[in-house]
MINU-603341 format. One record per residue (C-alpha): residue number from 1; residue in three letters; x, y, z. Coordinates in Angstrom, 1 decimal, padded with zeros to 4 digits. Layout:
N
ATOM,k,r,east,north,up
ATOM,NUM,ALA,X,Y,Z $
...
//
This chain:
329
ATOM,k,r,east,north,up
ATOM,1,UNK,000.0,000.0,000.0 $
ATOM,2,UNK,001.1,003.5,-001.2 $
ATOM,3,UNK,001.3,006.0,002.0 $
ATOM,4,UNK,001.6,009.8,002.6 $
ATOM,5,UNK,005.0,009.2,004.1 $
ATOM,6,UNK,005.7,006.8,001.7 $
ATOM,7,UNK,009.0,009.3,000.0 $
ATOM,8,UNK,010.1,010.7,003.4 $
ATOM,9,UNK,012.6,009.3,006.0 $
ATOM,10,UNK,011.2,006.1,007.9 $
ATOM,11,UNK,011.9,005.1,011.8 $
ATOM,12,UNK,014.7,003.7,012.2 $
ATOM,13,UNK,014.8,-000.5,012.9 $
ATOM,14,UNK,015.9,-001.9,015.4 $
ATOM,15,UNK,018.6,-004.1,012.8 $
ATOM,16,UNK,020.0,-000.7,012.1 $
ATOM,17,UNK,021.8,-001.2,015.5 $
ATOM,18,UNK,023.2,-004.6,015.5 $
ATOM,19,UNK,026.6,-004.1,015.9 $
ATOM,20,UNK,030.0,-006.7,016.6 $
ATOM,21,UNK,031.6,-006.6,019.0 $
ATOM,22,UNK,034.3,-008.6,021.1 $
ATOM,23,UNK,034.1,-008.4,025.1 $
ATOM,24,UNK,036.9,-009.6,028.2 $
ATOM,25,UNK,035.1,-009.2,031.7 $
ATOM,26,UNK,036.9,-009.3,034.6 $
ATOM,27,UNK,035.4,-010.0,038.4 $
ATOM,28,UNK,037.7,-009.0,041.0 $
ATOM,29,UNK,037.0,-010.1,044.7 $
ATOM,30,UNK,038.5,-009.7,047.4 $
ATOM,31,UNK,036.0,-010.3,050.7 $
ATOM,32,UNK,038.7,-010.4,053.2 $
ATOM,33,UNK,040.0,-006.5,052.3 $
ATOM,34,UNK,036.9,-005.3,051.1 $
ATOM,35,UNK,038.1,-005.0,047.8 $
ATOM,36,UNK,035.6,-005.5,045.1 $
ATOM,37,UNK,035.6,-004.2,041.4 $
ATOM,38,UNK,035.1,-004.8,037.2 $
ATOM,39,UNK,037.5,-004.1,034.6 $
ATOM,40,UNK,035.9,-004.7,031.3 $
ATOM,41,UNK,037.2,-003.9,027.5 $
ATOM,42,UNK,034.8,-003.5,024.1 $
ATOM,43,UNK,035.8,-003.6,020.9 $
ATOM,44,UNK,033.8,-002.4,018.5 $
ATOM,45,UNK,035.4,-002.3,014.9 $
ATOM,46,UNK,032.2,-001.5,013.2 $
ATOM,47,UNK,032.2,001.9,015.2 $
ATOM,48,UNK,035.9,002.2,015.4 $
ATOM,49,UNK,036.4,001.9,019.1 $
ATOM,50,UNK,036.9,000.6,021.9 $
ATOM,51,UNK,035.9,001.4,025.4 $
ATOM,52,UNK,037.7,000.7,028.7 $
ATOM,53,UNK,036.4,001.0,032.1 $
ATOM,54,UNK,037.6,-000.1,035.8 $
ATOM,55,UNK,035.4,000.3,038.6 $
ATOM,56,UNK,036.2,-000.1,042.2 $
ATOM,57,UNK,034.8,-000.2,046.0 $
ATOM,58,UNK,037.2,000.0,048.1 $
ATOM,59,UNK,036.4,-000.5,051.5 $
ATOM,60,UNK,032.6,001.3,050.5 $
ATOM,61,UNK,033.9,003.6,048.3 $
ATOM,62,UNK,033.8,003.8,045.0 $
ATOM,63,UNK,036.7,004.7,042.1 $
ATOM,64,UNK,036.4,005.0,038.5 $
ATOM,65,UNK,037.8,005.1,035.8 $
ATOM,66,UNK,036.6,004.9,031.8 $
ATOM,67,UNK,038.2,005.9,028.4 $
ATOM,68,UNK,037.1,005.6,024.8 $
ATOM,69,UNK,039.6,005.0,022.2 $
ATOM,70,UNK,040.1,004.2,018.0 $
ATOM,71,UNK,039.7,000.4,017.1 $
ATOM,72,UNK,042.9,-000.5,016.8 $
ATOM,73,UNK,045.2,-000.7,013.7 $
ATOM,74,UNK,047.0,-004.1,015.3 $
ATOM,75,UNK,044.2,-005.9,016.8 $
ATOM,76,UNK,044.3,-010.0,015.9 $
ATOM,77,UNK,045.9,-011.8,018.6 $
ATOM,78,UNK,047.5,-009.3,020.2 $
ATOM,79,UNK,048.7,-010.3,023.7 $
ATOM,80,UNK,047.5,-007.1,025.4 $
ATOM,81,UNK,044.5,-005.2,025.1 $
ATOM,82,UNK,043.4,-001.7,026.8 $
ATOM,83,UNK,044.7,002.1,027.0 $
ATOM,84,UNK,047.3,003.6,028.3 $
ATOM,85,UNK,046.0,003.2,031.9 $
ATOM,86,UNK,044.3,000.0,031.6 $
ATOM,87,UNK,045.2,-003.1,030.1 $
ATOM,88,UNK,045.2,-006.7,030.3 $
ATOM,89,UNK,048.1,-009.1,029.4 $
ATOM,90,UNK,047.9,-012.7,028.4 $
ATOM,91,UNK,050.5,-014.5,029.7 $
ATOM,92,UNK,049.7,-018.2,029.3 $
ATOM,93,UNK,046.6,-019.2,027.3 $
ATOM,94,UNK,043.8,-020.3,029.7 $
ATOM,95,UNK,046.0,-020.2,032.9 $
ATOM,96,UNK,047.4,-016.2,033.6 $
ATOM,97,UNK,046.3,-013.3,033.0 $
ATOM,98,UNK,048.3,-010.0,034.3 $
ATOM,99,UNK,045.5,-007.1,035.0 $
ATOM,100,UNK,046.6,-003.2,035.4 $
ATOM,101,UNK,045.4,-000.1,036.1 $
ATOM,102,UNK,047.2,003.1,036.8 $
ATOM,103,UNK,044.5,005.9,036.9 $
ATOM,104,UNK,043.7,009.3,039.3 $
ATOM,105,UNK,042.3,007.5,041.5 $
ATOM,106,UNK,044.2,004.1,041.9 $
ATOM,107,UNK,047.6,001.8,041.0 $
ATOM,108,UNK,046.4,-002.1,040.7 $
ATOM,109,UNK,048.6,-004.8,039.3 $
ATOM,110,UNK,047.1,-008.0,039.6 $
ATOM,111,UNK,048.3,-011.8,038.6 $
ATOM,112,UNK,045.3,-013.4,037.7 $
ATOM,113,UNK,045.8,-017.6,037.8 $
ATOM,114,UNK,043.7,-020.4,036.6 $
ATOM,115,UNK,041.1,-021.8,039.5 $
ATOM,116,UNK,039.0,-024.0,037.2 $
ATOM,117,UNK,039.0,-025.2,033.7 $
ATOM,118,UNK,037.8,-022.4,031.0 $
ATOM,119,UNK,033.7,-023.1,030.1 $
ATOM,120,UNK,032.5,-022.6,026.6 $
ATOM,121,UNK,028.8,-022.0,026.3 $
ATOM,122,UNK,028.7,-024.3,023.0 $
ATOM,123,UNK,028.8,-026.7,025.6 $
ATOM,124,UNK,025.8,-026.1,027.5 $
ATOM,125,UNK,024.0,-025.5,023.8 $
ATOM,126,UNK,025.1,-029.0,023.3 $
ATOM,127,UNK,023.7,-030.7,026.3 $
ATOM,128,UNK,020.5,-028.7,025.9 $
ATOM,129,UNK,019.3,-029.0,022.4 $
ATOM,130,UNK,015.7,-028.3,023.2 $
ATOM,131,UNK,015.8,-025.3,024.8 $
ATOM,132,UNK,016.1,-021.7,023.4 $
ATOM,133,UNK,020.0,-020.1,023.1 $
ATOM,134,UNK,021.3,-017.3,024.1 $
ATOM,135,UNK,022.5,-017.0,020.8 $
ATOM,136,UNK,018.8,-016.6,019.8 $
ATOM,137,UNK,017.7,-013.8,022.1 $
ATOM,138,UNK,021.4,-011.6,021.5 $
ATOM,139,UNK,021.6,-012.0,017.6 $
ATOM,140,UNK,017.8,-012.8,017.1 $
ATOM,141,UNK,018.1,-016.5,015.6 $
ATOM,142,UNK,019.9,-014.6,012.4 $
ATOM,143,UNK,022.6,-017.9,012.9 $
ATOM,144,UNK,025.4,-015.3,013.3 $
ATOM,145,UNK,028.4,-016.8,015.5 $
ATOM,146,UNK,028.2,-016.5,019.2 $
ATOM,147,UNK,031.0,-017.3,020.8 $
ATOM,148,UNK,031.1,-017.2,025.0 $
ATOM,149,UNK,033.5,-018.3,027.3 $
ATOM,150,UNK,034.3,-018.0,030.8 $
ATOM,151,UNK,036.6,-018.8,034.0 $
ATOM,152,UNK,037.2,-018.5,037.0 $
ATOM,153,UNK,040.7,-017.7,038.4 $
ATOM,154,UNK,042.5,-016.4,041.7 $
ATOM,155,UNK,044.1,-013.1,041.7 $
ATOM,156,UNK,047.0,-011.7,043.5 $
ATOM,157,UNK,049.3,-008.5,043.6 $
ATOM,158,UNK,048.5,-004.9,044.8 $
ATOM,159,UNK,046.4,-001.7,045.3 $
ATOM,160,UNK,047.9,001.4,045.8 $
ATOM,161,UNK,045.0,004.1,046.8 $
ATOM,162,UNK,045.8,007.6,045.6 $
ATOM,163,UNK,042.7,009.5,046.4 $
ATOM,164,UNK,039.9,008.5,048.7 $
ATOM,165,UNK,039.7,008.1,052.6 $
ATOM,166,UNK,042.4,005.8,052.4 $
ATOM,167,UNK,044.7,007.8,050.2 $
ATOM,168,UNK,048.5,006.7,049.9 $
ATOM,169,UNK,047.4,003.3,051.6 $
ATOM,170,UNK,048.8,-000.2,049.9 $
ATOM,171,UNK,046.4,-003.5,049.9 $
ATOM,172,UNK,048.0,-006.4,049.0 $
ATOM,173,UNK,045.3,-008.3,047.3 $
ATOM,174,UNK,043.9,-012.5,047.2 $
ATOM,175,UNK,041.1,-012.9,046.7 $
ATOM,176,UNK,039.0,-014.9,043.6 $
ATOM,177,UNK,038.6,-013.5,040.3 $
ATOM,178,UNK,036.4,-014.4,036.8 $
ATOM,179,UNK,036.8,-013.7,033.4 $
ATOM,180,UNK,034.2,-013.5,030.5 $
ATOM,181,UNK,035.4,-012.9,027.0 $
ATOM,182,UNK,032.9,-013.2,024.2 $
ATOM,183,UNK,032.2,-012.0,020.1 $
ATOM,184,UNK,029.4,-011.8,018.8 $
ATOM,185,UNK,026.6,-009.3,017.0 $
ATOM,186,UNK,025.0,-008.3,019.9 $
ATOM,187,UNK,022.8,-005.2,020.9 $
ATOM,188,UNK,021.6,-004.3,024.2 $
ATOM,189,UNK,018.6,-002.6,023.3 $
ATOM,190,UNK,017.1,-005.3,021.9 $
ATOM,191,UNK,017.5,-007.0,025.3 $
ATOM,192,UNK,014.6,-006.8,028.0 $
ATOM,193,UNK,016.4,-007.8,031.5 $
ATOM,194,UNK,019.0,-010.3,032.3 $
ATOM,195,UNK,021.1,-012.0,035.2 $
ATOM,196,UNK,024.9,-013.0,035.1 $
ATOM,197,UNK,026.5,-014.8,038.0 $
ATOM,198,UNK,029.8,-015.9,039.3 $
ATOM,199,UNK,028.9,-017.9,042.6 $
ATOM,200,UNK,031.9,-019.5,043.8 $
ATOM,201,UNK,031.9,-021.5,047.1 $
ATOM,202,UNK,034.5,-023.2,048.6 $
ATOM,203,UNK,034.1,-026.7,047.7 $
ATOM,204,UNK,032.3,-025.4,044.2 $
ATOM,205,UNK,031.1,-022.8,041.5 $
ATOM,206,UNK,028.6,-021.9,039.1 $
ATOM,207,UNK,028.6,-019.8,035.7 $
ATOM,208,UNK,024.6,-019.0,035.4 $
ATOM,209,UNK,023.0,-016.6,033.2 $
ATOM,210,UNK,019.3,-015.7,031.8 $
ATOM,211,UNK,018.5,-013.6,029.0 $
ATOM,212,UNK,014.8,-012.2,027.7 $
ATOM,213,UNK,014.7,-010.3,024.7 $
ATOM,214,UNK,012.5,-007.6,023.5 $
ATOM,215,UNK,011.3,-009.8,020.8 $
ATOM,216,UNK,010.3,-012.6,022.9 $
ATOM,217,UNK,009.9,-011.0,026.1 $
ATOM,218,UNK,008.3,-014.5,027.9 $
ATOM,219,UNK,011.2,-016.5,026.7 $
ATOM,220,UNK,013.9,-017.2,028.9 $
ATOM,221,UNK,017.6,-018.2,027.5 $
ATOM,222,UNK,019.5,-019.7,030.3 $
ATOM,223,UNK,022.9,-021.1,030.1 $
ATOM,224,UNK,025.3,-022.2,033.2 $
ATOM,225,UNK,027.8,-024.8,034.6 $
ATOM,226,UNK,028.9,-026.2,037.8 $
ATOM,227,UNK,032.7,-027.1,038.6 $
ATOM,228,UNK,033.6,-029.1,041.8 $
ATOM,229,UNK,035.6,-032.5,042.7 $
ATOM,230,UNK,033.5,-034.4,040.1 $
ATOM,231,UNK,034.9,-032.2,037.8 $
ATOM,232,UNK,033.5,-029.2,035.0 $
ATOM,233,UNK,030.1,-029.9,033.7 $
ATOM,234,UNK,026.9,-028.1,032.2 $
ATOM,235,UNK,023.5,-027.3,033.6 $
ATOM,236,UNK,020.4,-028.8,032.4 $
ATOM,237,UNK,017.7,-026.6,034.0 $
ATOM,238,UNK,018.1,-023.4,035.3 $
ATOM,239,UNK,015.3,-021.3,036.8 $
ATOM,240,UNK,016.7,-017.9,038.1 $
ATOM,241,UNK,013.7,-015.9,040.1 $
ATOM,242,UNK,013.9,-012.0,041.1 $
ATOM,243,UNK,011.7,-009.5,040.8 $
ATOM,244,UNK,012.0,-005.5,040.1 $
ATOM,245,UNK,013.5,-002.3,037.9 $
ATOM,246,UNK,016.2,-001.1,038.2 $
ATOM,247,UNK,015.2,002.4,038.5 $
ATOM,248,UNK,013.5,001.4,041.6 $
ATOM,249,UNK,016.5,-000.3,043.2 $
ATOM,250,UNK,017.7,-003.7,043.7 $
ATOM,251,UNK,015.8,-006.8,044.6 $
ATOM,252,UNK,016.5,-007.9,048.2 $
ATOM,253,UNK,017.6,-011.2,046.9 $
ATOM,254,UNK,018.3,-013.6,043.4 $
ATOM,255,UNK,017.7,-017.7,043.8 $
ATOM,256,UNK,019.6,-019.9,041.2 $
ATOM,257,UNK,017.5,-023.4,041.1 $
ATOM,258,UNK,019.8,-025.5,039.2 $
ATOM,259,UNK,020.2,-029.2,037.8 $
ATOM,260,UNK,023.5,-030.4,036.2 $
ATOM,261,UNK,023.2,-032.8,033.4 $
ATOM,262,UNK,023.1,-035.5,035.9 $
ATOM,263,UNK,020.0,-034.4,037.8 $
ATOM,264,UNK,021.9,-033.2,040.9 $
ATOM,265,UNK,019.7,-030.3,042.3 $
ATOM,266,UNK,021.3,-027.0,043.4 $
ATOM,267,UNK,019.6,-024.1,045.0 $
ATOM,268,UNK,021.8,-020.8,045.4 $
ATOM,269,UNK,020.2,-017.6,047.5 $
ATOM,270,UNK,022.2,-014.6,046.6 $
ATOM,271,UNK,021.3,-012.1,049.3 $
ATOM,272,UNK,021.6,-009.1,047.3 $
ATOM,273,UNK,020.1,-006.6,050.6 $
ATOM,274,UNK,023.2,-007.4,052.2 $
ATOM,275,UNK,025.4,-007.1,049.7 $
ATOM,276,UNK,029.3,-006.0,050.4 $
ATOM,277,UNK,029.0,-003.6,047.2 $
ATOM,278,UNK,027.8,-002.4,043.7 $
ATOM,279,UNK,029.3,-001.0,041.1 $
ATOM,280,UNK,027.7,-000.1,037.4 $
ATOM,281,UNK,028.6,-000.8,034.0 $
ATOM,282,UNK,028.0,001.0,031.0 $
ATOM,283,UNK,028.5,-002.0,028.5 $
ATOM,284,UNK,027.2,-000.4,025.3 $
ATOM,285,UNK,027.2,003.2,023.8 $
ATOM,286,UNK,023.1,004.0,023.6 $
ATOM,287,UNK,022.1,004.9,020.4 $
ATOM,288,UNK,020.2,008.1,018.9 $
ATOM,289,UNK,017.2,008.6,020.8 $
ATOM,290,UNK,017.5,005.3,023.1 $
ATOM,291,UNK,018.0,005.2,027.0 $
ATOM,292,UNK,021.0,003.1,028.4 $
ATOM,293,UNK,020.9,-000.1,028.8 $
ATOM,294,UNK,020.7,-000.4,033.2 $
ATOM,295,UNK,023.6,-002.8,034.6 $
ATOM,296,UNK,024.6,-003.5,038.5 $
ATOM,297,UNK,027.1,-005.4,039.2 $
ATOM,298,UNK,026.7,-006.5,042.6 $
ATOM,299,UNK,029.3,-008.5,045.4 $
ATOM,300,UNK,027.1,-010.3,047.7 $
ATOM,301,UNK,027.6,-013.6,050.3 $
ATOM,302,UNK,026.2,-016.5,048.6 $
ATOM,303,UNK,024.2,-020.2,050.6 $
ATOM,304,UNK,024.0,-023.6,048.8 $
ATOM,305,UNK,020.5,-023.8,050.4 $
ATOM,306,UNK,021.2,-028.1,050.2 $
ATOM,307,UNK,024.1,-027.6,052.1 $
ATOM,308,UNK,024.1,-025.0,054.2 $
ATOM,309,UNK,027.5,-023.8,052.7 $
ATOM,310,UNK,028.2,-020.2,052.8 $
ATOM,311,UNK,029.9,-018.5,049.8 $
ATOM,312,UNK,030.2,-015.3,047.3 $
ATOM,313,UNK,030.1,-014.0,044.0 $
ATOM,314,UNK,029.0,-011.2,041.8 $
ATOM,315,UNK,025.4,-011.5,040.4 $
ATOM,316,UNK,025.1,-008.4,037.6 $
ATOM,317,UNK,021.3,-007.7,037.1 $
ATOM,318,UNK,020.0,-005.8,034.1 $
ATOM,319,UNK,016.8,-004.4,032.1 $
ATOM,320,UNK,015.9,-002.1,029.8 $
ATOM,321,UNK,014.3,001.0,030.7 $
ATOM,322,UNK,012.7,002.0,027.3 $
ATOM,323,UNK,010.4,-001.6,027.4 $
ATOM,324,UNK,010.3,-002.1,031.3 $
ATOM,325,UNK,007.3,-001.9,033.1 $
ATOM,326,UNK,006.5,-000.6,036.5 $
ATOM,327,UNK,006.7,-004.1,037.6 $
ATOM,328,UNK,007.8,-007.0,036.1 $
ATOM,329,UNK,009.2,-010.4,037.4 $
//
């Protein structure tokens, strides 16, 4: 059908922004100094940059630091990637990482070390072949490559506090860390809400994630693993419950029900009101004329409800503010 408008500009689609882009995440924890913190790194050669951030909470306060720089001209298996101020180094493939940042605020130099064998997502695809992907909700079931991997490690080395209450103090840091990297054509305003988690226990850990999308907004696509004794293996069912929007503040608490591939039940509270601290993350550049994509990245003490075993981890919750509802769950 011929319109009126027919000859003038149109909306813009939401394809218009689907964008590549490859992403390391890094999780740094440190309970026992209260030392808690992200450094993350975005490349985005369709744009022609890439954007850095560190952000810190040291001892309750928080330090930050971003930058946005060219794509650049030596990219393909570089060993290092970051700014000037802050970088990551890969030392040994899947075993260390060396983690920097010298900014305003803060000198960190960190060793990060291999904890537990590195995860690849294809593998929880694999061992779930009747369930939705998170390739489908991030890239819209266009069968681009999703690639997603994760880790977690130990870190050690120092923190040298230059501004702050604690200015010209040194921590020396151990504690646990995780890394993320993944590429893929992913926009986050196509998203609706989602929940990342690094729950590590003593004796254990889990990788679990769940992702709605704007185009199926009552479609969950999980994806998750459990490493212990018995070794690295994939979920088979996760259910993660909480309930808000962001712009309302936090839910008081996130619940990971969880089955491995062998039927082995796990049920993980996060007790987000008590949490030791939150940072945010700006993970993508918003578009013309569309709000930010919300992220919290939250440090919070963890219990295996089956065991009674106490624990922590980061649980990062998001949604989208231009499709949220007052409430939704």
């Amino acid at each position: 059908m011929m319109t009126t408008h027919d000859d003038v500009p149109h909306p813009v689609p939401p394809t218009a922004y689907l964008r590549y882009k490859e992403n390391w995440f890094f999780i740094l924890i440190d309970v026992d100094n209260s030392v808690f913190g992200m450094a993350h790194f975005n490349y985005e050669p369709g744009h022609n940059r890439a954007r850095v951030s560190c952000n810190l909470v040291v001892r309750g306060e928080l330090h930050q630091y971003g930058n946005e720089i060219p794509f650049p001209e030596k990219f393909a298996y570089s060993p290092q990637i970051g700014d000037h101020r802050l970088r990551a180094t890969f030392v040994e493939a899947h075993t260390q990482i060396d983690l920097g940042l010298d900014s305003d605020a803060a000198t960190l130099n960190l060793t990060l070390r291999r904890h537990a064998p590195t995860f690849d997502y294809e593998a929880y695809e694999a061992a779930n072949p009747e369930k939705p992907t998170v390739r489908e909700i991030v890239n819209f079931a266009t069968n681009q490559a999703y690639h997603h991997q994760q880790q977690a490690m130990t870190m050690t080395g120092s923190l040298q506090m230059k501004t702050g209450k604690i200015k010209g103090e040194t921590i020396g840091i151990d504690g646990m860390a995780y890394r993320d990297h993944s590429r893929a054509i992913r926009a986050d305003n196509m998203t609706l809400k989602h929940v990342w988690s690094f729950l590590y226990f003593p004796n254990r850990l889990f990788g679990a994630m769940s992702v709605y999308g704007v185009l199926r907004p009552a479609t969950a696509a999980n994806g998750g693993y459990v490493y212990d004794g018995a070794g690295l293996r994939s979920l088979k069912d996760i259910d993660i419950g909480w309930e808000g929007d962001l712009s309302k503040g936090l839910p008081a608490a996130v619940n990971f029900k969880m089955n491995d591939v062998y039927g082995t039940a796990y049920t993980v509270v996060a007790d987000i009101s008590n949490r030791y601290g939150d940072v945010p993350l700006a993970v993508e550049k918003p578009g013309a004329g569309l709000p930010a994509y919300r992220i919290c990245e939250t440090f919070c003490p963890l219990t295996l409800a089956e065991t009674g075993e106490k624990g922590y981890g980061l649980v990062e919750i998001g949604d989208n503010p231009a499709h949220m509802s007052p409430r939704r769950t």
